[in-house]
N, C-alpha and C positions, 0 to 999 in steps of 0.2 A: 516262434522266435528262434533264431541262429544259436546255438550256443556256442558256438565259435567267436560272437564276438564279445570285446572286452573294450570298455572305455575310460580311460583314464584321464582327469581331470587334473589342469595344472592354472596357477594363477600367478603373471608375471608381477613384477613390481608394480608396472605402472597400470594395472587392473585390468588386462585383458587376460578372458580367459581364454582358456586351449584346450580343444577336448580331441581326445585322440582315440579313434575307433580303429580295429583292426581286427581283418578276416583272413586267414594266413591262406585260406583259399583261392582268394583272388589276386588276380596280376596287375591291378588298378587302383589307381589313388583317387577320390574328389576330395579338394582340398575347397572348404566353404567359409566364408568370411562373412559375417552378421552383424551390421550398425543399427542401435538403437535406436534409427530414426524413421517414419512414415507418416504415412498421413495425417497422423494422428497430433505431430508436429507443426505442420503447416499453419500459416496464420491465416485469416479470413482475407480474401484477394489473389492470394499464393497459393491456391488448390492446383495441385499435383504438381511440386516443383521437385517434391523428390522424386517423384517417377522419372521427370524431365534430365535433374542430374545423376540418375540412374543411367540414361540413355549418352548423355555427356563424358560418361567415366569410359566409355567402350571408343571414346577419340584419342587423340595424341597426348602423350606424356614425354618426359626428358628424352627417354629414349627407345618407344613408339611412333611412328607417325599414324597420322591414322591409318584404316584399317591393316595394319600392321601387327598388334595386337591378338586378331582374329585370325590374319594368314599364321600367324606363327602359334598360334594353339592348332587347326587345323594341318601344319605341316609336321604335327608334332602327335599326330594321331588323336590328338584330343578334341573334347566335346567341352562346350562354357554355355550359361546362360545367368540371367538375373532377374530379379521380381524385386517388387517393393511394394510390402501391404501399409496394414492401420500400425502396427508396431515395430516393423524394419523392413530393411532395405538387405538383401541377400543377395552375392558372390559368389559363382564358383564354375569350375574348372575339374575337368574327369580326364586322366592321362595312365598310360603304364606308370607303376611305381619310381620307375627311374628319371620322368619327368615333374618330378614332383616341385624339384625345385623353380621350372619355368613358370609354373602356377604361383609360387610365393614372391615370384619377381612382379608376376600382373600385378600382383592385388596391391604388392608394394607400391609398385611405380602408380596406381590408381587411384589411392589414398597420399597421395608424399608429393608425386610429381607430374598431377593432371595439368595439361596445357588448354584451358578453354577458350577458342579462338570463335569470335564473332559470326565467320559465314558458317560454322557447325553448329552454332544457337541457333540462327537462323531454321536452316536445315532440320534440326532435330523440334522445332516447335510445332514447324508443318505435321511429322512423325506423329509425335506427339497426341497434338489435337484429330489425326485419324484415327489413332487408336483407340482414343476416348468416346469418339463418335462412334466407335464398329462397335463398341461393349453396347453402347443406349440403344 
């Protein structure tokens, strides 16, 4: 284990926590964002609709269009991906330190200001049921 790193624990009003790791080592921030929800949520008929709006959060938001999102992590040197198991749904975003902020804008606009438009359900269900197929 690093003994460089140190995490500190903070807990805002309205119950999100914040946990804050730091390696004075490195030049890179991933900034990770964890909702309490997964599979394990779903109701009987609705099997994998987190995963589905898992794949939905990475479309347009107020001020995203789509894949816009993705150009703009990638022109910003950074790396993003997501998962979603049996107990959440995971965020996140790997940048130099000084892009750190564009990461809290994602997640912001991803959670606040998702735009879910018809022919991207569409779209993402096909996704979707491949991916589910290629696991079986």
């Amino acid at each position: 284990m690093n003994s460089d790193l140190k995490t500190v624990e903070y807990q805002l009003d309205n119950g999100l926590k914040v946990l804050f790791q730091t390696s004075h080592g490195l030049p890179s921030a991933t900034f990770m964002i964890w909702y309490k929800v997964g599979s394990r949520n779903e109701q009987e008929g609705k099997t994998g609709i987190s995963h589905f709006l898992e794949h939905l959060t990475f479309k347009s938001t107020e001020i995203f269009s789509t894949g816009q999102m993705t150009a703009e992590i990638t022109r910003n040197g950074g790396t993003f991906n997501a998962y979603t198991s049996r107990d959440f749904t995971c965020f996140f975003e790997t940048f130099a330190t000084s892009k750190l902020e564009l990461a809290m804008l994602i997640e912001s606009q991803r959670m606040h200001k998702l735009k879910i438009q018809k022919h991207e359900v569409e779209k993402e269900v096909g996704i979707v049921l491949a991916e589910i197929e290629k696991k079986s």
